[in-house]
C-alpha positions as CSV (number, residue, x, y, z in Angstrom):
1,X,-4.2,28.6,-4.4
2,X,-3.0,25.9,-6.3
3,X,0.3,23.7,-5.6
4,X,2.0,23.0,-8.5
5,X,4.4,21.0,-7.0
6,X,1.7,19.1,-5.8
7,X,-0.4,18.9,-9.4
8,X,2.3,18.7,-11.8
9,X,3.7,16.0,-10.1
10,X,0.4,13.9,-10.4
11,X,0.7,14.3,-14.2
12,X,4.0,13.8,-14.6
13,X,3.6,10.2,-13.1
14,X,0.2,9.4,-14.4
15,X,2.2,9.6,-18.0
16,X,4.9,7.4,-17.2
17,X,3.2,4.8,-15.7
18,X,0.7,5.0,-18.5
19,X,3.2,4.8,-20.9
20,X,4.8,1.6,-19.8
21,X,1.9,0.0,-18.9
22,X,1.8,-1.0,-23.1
23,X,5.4,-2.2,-23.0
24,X,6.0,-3.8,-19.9
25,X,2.8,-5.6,-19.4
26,X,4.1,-8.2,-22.5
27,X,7.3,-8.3,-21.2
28,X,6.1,-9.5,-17.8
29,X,3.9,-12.6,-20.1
30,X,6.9,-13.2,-22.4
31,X,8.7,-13.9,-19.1
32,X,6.1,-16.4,-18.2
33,X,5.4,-14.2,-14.6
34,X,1.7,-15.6,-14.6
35,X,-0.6,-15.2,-11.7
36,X,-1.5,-18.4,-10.1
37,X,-4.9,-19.2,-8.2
38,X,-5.9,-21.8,-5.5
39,X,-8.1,-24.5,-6.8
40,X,-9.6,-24.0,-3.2
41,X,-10.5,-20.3,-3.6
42,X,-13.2,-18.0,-5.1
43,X,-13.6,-20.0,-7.6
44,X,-14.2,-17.1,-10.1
45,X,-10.6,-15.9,-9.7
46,X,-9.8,-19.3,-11.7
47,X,-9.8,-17.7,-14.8
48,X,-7.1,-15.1,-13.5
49,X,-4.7,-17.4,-13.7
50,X,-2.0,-16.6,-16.3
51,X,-2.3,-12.9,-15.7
52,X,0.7,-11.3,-15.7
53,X,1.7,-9.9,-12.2
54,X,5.0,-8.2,-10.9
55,X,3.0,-5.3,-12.2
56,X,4.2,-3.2,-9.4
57,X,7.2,-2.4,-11.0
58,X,5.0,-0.2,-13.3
59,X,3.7,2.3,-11.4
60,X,6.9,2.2,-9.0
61,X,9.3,3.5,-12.0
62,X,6.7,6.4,-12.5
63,X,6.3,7.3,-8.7
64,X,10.1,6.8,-8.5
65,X,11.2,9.2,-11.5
66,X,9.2,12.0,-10.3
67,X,10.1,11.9,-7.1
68,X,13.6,12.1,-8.0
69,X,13.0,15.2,-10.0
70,X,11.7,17.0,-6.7
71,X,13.7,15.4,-4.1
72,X,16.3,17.8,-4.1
73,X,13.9,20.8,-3.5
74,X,11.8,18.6,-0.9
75,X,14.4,16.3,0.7
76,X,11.7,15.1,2.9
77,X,10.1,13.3,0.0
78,X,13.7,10.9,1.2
79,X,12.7,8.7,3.9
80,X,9.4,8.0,2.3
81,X,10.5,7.1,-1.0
82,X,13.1,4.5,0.8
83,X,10.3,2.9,2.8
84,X,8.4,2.2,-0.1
85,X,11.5,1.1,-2.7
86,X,12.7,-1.1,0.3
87,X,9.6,-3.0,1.2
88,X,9.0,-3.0,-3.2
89,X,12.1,-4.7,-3.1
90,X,11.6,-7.4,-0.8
91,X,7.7,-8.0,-2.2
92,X,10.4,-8.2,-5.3
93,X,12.1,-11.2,-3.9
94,X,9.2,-12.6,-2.6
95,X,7.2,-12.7,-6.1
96,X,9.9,-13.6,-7.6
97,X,10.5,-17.3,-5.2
98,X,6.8,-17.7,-5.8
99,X,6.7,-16.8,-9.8
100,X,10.1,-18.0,-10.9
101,X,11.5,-20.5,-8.3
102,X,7.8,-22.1,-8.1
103,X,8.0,-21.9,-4.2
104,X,4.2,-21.4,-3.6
105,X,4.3,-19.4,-0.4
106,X,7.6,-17.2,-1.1
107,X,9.6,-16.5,1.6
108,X,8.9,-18.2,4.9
109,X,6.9,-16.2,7.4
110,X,10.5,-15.9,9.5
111,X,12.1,-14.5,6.7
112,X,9.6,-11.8,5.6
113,X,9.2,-10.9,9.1
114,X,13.0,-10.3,9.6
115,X,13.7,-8.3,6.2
116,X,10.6,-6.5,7.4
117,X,12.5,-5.9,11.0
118,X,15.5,-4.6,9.5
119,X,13.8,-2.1,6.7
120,X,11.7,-0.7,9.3
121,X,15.2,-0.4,12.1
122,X,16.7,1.3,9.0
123,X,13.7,3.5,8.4
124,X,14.0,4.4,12.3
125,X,18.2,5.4,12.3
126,X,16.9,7.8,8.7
127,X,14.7,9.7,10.6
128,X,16.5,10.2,13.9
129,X,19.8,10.9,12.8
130,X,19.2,12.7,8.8
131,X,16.4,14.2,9.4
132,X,14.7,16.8,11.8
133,X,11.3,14.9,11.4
134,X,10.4,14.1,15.3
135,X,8.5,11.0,15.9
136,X,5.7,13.1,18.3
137,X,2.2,12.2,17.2
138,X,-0.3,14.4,16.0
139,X,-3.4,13.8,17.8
140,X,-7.1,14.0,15.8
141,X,-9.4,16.6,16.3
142,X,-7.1,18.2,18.6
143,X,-6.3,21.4,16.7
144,X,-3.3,20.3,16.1
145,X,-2.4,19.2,19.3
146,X,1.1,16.3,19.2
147,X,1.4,13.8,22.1
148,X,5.3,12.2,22.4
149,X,5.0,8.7,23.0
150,X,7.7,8.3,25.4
151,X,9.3,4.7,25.8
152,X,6.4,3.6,23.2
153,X,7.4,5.8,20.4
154,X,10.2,3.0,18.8
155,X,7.9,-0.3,19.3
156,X,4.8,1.4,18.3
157,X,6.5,2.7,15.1
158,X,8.1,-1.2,14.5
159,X,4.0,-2.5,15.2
160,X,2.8,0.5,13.1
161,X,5.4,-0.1,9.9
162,X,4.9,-3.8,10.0
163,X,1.0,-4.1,10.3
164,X,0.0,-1.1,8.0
165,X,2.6,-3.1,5.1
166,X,1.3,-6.2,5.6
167,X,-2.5,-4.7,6.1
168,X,-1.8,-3.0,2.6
169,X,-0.5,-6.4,1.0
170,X,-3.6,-8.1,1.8
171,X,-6.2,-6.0,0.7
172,X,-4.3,-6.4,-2.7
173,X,-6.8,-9.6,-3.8
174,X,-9.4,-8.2,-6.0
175,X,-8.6,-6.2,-9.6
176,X,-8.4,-2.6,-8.6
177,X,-9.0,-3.0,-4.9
178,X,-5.3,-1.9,-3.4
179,X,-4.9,0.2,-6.4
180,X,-8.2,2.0,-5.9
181,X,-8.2,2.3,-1.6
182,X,-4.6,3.9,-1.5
183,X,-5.1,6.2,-4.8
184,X,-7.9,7.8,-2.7
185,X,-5.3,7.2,0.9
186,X,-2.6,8.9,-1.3
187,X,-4.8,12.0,-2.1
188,X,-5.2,12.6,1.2
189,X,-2.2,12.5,2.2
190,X,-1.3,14.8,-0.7
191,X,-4.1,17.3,0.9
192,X,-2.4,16.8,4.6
193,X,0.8,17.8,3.0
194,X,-0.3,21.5,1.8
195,X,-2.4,22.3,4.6
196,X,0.2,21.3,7.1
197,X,3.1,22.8,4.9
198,X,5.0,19.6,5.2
199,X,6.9,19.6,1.5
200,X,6.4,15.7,1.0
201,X,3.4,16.4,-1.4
202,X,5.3,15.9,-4.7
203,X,5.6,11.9,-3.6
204,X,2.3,11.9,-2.7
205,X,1.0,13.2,-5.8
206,X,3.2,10.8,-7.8
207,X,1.5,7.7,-5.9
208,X,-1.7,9.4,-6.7
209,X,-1.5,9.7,-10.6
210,X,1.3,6.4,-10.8
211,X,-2.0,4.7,-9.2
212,X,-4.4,6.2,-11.7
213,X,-2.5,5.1,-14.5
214,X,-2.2,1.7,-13.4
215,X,-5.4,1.5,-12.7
216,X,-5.7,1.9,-16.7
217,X,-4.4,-1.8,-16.6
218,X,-5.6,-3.2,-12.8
219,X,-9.4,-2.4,-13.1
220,X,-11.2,-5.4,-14.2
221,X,-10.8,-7.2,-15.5
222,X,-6.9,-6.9,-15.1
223,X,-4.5,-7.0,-17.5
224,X,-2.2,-7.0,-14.9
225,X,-1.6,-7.7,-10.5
226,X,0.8,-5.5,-8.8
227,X,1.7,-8.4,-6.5
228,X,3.6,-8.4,-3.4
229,X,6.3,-6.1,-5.6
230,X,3.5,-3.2,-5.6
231,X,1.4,-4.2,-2.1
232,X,4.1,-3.8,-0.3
233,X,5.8,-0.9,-1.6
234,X,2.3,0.8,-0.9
235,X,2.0,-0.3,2.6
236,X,5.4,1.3,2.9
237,X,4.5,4.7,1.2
238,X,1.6,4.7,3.5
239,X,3.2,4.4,6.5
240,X,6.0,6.2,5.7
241,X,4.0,9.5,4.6
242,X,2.2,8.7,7.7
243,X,5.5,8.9,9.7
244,X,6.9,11.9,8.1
245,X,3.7,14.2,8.8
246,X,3.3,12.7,12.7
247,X,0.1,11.0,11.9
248,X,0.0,7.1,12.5
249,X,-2.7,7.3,14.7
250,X,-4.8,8.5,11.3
251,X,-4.0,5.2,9.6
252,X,-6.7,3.7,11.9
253,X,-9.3,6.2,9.9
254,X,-7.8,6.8,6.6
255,X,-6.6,3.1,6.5
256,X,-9.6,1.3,8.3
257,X,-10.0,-0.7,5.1
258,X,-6.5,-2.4,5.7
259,X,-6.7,-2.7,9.5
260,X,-10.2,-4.5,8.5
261,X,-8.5,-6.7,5.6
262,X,-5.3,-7.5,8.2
263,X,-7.8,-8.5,11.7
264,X,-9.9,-10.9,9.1
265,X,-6.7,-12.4,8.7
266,X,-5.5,-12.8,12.2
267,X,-9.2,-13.6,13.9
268,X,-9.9,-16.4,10.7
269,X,-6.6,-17.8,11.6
270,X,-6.7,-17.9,15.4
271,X,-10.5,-18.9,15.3
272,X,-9.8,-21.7,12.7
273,X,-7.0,-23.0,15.5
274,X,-8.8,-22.5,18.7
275,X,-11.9,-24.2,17.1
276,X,-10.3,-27.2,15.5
277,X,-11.4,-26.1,11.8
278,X,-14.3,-23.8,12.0
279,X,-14.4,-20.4,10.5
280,X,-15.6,-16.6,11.5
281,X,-15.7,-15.7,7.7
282,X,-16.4,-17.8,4.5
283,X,-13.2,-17.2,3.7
284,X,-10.1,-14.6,4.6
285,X,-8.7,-11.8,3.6
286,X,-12.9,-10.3,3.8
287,X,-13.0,-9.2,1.1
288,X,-13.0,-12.5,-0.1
289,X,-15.8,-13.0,2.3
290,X,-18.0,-10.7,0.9
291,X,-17.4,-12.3,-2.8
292,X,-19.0,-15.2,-1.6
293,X,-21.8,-13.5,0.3
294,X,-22.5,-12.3,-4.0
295,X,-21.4,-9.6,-4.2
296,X,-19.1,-9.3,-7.9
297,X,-15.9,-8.0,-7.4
298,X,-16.1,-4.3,-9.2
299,X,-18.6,-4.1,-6.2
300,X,-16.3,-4.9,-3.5
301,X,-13.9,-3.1,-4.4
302,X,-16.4,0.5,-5.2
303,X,-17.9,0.0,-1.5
304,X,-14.2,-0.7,0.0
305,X,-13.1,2.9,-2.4
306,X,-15.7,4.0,-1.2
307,X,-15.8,3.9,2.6
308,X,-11.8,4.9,2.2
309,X,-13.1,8.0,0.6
310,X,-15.7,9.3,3.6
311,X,-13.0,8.3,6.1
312,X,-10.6,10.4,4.5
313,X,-12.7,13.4,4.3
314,X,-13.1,12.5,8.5
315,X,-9.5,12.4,8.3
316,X,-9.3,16.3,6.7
317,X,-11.5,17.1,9.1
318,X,-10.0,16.1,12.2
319,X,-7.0,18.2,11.3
């Protein structure tokens, strides 16, 4: 049987973000909020540069108005919708030092890694003391088996929050790539929802059809990035959806693709330290790798789709 709450949301924010994709994508160039690229990089991307990004804002007005038509019938929809607003607002702030106020790196590692701290301590006090949402995790291919974490459950939901966000953010480097992976991750997620009865499917359906209509603008070549405004605002719906439905321990399937993107990060870096300059990959986040192993980048990102695709199927499965 079909969920309308689940379907008509879809549609609803497939339109609005469609429809502002025409008027806010030259407001975001007449505002000069151009993409930059380093000279030291793919050096294909060159040619992105002056792209308008910020972009995220886009698809986040459509995922937020329809969300706040059903919130009131689904109140659960609450805590997800302020994960992913909160960590949209700081990739805000973060574009916006690196855009407007020409820092080139945004906030310092310190600061994004506080602000991050304090959404995620927020996100915590939501769920224990407005909501009945326990923090128990449902275990794969368990039948439906939960496990409580004990003493682990608040430091693994800090390591969870933090890494899946900032997995998320770094997948976003390709046109289409973030935008495509979590489309398919939020369909899921929208499935999850009506087969466990969970009521948070209207938000997940918004992310799914805000995501297809902004893909009518991020496919490549883009018209337009989501930057850290929209990366991280989907790391948080991610996380948070995983939260709400006790199912972190599925981001490691549904979201191998940004655990993947996120480790290429961390060994490059460690590697690059330890070694005195050499490297694992070519170059880091891998997807970036893979670029310059020749592969073009409408491949990339259909192989990463893709993979997200079978693994969330797995993911259904192990229900």
């Amino acid at each position: 049987m079909v969920d309308l709450t689940t379907v008509v949301p879809i549609f609803i924010a497939f339109a609005i973000t469609a429809a502002l994709g025409p008027f806010l994508i030259p407001v975001l160039q007449r505002l000069k909020l151009d993409q930059t690229e380093r000279t030291l990089g793919v050096q294909s991307h060159l040619k992105k540069a002056g792209t308008p990004t910020m972009g995220g804002i886009i698809f986040l007005a459509g995922i937020t108005v329809t969300s706040l038509i059903f919130i009131w019938r689904f109140p659960k929809i609450g805590p997800v919708l302020f994960l992913m607003l909160s960590f949209g607002l700081l990739g805000f702030l973060d574009d916006y030092l690196k855009v407007v106020k020409k820092r080139s790196d945004g906030l310092f590692a310190w600061q994004k890694f506080l602000l991050e701290f304090v959404i995620t301590g927020i996100f915590v006090i939501y769920l224990k003391f407005f909501t009945d949402i326990p923090l128990t995790i449902r275990l794969p291919f368990s039948g439906g088996a939960t496990a409580d974490p004990g003493i682990f459950t608040y430091p693994l939901l800090f390591f969870a929050v933090i890494g899946t966000v900032n997995g998320v953010n770094f997948t976003d480097g390709l046109d289409g790539l973030a935008s495509s992976v979590t489309a398919v991750v939020a369909v899921f997620f929208t499935a999850a929802s009506f087969l466990l009865g969970a009521e948070v499917g209207p938000i997940s359906g918004a992310v799914t059809g805000a995501l297809l209509g902004f893909l009518l603008f991020n496919a490549y070549p883009a018209k337009v990035f989501m930057g850290d405004t929209g990366s991280l605002a989907l790391g948080g719906f991610v996380i948070g959806m995983a939260y709400v439905l006790q199912m972190p321990l599925y981001i490691l399937m549904v979201g191998l693709i940004y655990l993947i993107e996120v480790l290429s990060v961390i060994l490059q870096v460690g590697y690059f330290k330890i070694s005195h300059g050499k490297r694992i990959f070519k170059m880091a986040p891998i997807h970036h790798h893979f670029e310059l192993c020749g592969w073009s980048e409408t491949k990339v990102v259909a192989v990463f789709t893709i993979v997200t695709a079978l693994l969330c199927f797995l993911g259904l499965i192990a229900l």
